[in-house]
C-alpha positions as CSV (number, residue, x, y, z in Angstrom):
1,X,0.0,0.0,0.0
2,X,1.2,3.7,-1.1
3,X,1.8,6.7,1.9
4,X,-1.0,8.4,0.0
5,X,-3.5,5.3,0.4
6,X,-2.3,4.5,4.0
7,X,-3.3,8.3,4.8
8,X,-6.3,8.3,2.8
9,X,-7.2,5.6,5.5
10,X,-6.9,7.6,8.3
11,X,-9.2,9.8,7.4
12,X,-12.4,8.6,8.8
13,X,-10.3,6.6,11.3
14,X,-8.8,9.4,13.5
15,X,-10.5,11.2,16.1
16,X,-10.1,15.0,17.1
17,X,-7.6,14.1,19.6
18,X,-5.1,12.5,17.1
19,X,-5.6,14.7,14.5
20,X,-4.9,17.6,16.9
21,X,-1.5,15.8,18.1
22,X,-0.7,15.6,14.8
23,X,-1.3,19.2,13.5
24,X,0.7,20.1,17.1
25,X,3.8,17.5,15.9
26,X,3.7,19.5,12.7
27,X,4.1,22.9,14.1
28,X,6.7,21.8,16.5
29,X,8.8,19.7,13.4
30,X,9.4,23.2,11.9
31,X,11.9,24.2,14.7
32,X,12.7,21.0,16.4
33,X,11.8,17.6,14.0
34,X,11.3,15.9,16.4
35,X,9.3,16.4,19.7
36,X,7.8,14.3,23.2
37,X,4.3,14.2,24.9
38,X,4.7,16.9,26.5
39,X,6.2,19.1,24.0
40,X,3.3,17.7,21.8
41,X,0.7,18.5,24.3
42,X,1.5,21.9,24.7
43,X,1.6,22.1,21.2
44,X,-1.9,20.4,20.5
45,X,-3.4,22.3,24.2
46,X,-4.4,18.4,25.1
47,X,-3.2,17.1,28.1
48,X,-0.5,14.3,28.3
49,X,-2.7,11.4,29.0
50,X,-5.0,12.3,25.9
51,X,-1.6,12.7,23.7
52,X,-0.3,9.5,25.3
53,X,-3.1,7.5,23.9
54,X,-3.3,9.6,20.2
55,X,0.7,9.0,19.9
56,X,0.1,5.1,20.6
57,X,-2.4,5.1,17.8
58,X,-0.5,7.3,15.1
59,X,2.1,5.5,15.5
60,X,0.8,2.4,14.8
61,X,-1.0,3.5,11.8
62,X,2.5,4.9,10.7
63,X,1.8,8.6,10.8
64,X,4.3,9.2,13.1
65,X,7.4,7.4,14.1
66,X,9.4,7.2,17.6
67,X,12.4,8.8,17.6
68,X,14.4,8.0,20.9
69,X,12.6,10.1,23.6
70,X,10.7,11.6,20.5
71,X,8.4,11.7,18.0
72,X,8.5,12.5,14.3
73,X,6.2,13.4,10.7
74,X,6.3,10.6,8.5
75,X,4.9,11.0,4.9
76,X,1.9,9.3,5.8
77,X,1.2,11.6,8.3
78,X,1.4,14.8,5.9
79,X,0.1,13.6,3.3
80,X,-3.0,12.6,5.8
81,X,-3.2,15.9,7.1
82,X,-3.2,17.5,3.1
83,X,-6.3,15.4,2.6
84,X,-8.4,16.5,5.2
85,X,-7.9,19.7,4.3
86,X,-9.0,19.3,1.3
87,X,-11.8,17.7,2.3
88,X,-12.5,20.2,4.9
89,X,-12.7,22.8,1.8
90,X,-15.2,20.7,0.0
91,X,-12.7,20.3,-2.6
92,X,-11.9,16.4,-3.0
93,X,-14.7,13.9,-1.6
94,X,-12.6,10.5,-3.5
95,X,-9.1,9.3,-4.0
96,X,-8.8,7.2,-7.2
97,X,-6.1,5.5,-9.0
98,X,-2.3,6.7,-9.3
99,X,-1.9,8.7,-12.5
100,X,1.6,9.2,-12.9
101,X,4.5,8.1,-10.5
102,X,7.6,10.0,-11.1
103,X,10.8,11.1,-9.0
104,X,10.0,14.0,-7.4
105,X,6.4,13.5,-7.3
106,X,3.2,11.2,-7.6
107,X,-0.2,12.2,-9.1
108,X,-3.7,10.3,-8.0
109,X,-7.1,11.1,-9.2
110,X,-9.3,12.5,-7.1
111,X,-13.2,13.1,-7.4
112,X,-15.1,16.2,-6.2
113,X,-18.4,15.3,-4.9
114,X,-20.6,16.3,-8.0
115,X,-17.8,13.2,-9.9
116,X,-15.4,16.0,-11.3
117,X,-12.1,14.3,-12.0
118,X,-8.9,16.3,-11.0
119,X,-5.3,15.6,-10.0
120,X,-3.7,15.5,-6.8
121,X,0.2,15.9,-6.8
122,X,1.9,15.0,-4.0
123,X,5.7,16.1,-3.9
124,X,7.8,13.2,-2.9
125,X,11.5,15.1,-3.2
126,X,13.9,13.2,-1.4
127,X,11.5,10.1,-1.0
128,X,14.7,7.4,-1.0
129,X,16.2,9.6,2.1
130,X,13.3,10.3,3.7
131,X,12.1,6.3,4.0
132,X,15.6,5.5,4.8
133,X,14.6,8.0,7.6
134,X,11.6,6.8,8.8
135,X,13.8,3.6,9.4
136,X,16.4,4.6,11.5
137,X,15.6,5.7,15.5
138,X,19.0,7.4,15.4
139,X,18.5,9.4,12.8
140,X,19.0,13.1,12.5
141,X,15.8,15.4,12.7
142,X,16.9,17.9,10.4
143,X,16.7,15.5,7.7
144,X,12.7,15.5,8.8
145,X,12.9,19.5,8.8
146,X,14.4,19.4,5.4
147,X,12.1,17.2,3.9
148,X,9.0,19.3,5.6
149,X,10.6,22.5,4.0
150,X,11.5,20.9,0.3
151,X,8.2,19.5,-0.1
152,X,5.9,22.4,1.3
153,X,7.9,24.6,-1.0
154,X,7.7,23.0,-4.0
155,X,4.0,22.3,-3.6
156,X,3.8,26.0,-2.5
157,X,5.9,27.5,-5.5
158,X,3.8,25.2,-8.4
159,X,0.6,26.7,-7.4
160,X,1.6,30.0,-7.2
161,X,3.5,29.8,-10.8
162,X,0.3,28.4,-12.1
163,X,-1.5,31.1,-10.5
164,X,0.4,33.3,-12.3
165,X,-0.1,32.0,-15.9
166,X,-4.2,30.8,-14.9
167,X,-5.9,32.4,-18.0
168,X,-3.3,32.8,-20.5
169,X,-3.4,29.5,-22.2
170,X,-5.5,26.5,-22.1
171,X,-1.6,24.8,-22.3
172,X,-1.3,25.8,-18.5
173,X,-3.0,23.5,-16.1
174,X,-5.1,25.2,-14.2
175,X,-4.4,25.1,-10.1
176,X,-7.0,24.8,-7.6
177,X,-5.5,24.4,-4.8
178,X,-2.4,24.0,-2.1
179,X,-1.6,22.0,0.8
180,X,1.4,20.9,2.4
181,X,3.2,18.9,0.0
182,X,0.4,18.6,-2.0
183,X,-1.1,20.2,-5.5
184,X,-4.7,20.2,-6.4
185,X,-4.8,20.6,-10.1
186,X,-7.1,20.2,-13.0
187,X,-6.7,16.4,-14.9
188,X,-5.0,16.6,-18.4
189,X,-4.9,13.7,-20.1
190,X,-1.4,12.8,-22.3
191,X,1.5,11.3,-22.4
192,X,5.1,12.9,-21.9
193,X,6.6,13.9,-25.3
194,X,9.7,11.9,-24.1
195,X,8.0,8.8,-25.0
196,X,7.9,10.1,-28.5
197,X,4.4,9.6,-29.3
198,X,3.0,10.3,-32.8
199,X,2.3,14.0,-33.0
200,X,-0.1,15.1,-36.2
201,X,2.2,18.1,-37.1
202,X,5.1,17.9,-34.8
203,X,6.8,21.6,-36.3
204,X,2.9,22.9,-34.9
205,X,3.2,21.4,-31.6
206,X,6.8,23.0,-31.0
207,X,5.6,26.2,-32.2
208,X,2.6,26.0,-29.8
209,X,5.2,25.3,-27.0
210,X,7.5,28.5,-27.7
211,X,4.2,30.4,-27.9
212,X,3.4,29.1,-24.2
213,X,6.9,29.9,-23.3
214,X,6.3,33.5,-24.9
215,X,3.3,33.9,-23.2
216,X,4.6,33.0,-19.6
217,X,7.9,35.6,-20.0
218,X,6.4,38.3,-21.4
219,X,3.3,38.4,-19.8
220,X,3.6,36.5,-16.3
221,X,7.0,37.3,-16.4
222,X,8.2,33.5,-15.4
223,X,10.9,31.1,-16.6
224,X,10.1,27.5,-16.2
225,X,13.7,27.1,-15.4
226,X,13.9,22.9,-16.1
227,X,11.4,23.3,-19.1
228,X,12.0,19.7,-21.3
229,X,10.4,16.4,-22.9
230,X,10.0,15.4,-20.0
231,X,7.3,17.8,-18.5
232,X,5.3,18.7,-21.8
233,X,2.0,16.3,-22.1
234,X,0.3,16.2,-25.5
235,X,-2.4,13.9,-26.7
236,X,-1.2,14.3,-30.4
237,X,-2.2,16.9,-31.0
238,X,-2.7,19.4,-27.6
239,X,-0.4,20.1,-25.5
240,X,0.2,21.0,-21.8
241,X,3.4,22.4,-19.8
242,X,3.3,20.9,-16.5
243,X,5.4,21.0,-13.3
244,X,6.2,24.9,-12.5
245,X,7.9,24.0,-9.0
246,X,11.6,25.5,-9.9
247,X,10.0,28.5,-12.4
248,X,11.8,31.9,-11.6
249,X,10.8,35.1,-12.1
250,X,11.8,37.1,-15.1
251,X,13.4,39.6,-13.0
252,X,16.1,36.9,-11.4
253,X,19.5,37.5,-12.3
254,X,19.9,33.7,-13.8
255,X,16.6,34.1,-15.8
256,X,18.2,34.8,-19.4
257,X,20.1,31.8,-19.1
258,X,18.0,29.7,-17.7
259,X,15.4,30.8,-20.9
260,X,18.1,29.7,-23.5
261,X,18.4,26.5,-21.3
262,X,14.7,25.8,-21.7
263,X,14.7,27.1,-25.5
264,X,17.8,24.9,-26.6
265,X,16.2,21.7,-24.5
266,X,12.8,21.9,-26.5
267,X,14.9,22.5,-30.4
268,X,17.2,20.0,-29.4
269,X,14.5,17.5,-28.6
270,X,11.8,18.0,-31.7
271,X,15.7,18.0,-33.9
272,X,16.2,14.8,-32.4
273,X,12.7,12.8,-32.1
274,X,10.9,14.4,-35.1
275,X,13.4,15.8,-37.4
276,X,11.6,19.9,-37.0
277,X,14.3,22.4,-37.4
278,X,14.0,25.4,-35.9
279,X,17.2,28.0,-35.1
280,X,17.5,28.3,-31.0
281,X,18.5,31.9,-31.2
282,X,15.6,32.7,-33.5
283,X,13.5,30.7,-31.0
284,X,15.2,32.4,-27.9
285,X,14.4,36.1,-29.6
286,X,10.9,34.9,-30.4
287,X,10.1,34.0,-26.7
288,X,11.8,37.3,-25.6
289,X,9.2,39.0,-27.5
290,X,12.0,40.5,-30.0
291,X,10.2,38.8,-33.2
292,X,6.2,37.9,-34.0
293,X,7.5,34.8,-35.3
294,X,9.6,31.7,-35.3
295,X,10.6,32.3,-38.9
């Protein structure tokens, strides 16, 4: 069973008391990683008795771990906590099927209550590390503080890029909402273009990509930053740019570089996989804004 089934779970498991202790074990993991009952009951304002029993319980559903004296997050345990929220909102009411599995991330389907299918991303940066983690009693809290802080940040950064560029192209997935390490994002369906699927006119599907790149410098003023095969979806015909987490603004001092990067990647790839030719520099001056077209 996945972290993000074994939370899903919990859900309807926990009682107030546990989920308390557990929001309390997060706010104390921030500064500390690690923390005891009565650390944990301040934190949650239960008393030590009550936080006795919920620890007893997390634990054993493997939301927490013990950690000498201590206790610690696990990914179960935030990725449980990211749910309810987003039940709490009326956002999700189902968890469905894994969608994509990759290295820094996995992506379910989720259903809203009226049976609208969207996509839940759940940041798994560092997962290897982090499991090795949960593992060891010894282990150092900051590597649970580091994973906390990678996570959250990358989920946090994605939605607000996608914020950014919500509107400007249908080749932006839209972003509904945050939590944790989590995304809650509108469903595309496609395949990567690294698997090299059929396109119907490959030269029009690069030139709709440099006119999403266009689009997101000139007017939302952000860089992808890590912009390749491997995060543009198509159907054969559609496309979509997805996975914003490293995009930097336009203003950053590495931007102009980080643009060619993300220009040469895409020319280099349709060059390679489909034979389309199209000059990088012209490309690079296009997406600037500096031409109207690619030609």
């Amino acid at each position: 069973m996945s972290s993000v089934e074994s939370a899903a779970r919990a859900l309807k498991a926990l009682k107030d008391e546990e989920w308390r202790t557990l929001a309390g074990l997060e706010r104390t993991s921030a500064s500390y990683g690690t923390a005891d009952v009565g650390r944990l009951s301040r934190a949650s304002r239960l008393p030590r008795e009550r936080v006795s029993f919920a620890v007893t319980d997390l634990v054993r559903r493997g939301l927490m771990t013990r950690r000498g004296e201590g206790f610690a997050l696990t990914r179960e345990g935030v990725e449980a906590m990211a749910l309810k929220d987003y039940v709490r909102k009326d956002l999700i009411f189902a968890l469905g099927a894994i969608i994509a599995k990759g290295k820094e991330s996995d992506v379910y389907e989720v259903l809203t209550e009226e049976g609208v299918a969207l996509a839940l991303k759940f940041y798994k940066i560092g997962r290897t590390s982090f499991t090795r983690v949960r593992r060891r009693r010894a282990a150092e809290s900051s590597d649970i503080r580091s994973w906390m802080t990678t996570n959250y940040a990358a989920a946090s950064r994605e939605y607000r890029a996608l914020k950014k560029l919500d509107g400007l192209s249908s080749v932006f997935p839209r972003a509904i909402s945050y939590s944790r390490s989590t995304v809650l994002l509108e469903q595309v369906s496609g395949v990567r273009l690294s698997q090299r699927p059929y396109l119907e006119n490959a030269r029009e599907v690069e030139t709709r990509v440099f006119e999403a790149v266009r689009k997101a410098f000139g007017v939302a003023k952000l860089v992808n930053a890590d912009l390749s095969e491997y995060n543009i979806l198509t159907n054969g015909s559609s496309i979509w740019l997805i996975d914003w987490p490293q995009a930097i603004d336009a203003s950053h001092p590495n931007s102009e570089e980080l643009l060619r990067h993300d220009v040469v990647a895409v020319a280099t790839f349709f060059g390679r996989a489909y034979g389309v030719t199209i000059d990088a520099d012209k490309a690079l001056g296009y997406v600037r804004g500096e031409t109207q077209t690619l030609e």
